[in-house]
N, C-alpha and C positions, 0 to 999 in steps of 0.2 A: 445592529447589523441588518444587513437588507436579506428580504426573504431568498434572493439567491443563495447566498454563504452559508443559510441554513439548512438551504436543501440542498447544498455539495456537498456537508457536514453530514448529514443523514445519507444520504448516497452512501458516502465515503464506510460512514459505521455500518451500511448494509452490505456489502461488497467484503468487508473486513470481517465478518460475522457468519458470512458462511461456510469459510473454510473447517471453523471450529464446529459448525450445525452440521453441516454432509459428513467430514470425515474427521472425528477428532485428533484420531491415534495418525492418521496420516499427517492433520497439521501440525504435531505438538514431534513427530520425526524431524518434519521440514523444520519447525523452531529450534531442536537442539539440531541439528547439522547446521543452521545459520551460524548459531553458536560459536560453532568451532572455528569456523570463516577467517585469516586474518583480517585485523581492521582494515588495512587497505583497500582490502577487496569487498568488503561491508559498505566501504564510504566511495569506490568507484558505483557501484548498486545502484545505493543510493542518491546518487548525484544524478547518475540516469535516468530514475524514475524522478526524480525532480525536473529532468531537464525536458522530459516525455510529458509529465503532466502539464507544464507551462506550455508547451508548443501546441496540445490537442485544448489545453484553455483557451489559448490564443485563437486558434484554430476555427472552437466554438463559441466563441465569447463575442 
């Protein structure tokens, strides 16, 4: 892999990592409320943050 994709990967796990380092009991709320979420609406979310990440890749790439 090229040194980019490992330093999106490392980004990615820094940005991911803080929620649980600042506030845990805040993000382990947000985790079980996600939880509850129907799939529907888990998989519209997520579609969006896929479709955000590709356009601001794009965007910077």
């Amino acid at each position: 892999m090229s040194n980019s994709i490992w330093l999106a990967i490392g980004l990615v796990l820094i940005v991911e990592g803080l929620g649980p380092l600042i506030a845990p009991n805040g993000w382990r709320n947000m985790v079980a409320q996600l939880s509850e979420l129907p799939d529907n609406l888990l998989r519209r979310v997520g579609g969006c943050l896929v479709v955000a990440g590709a356009v601001i890749a794009y965007i910077f790439g």
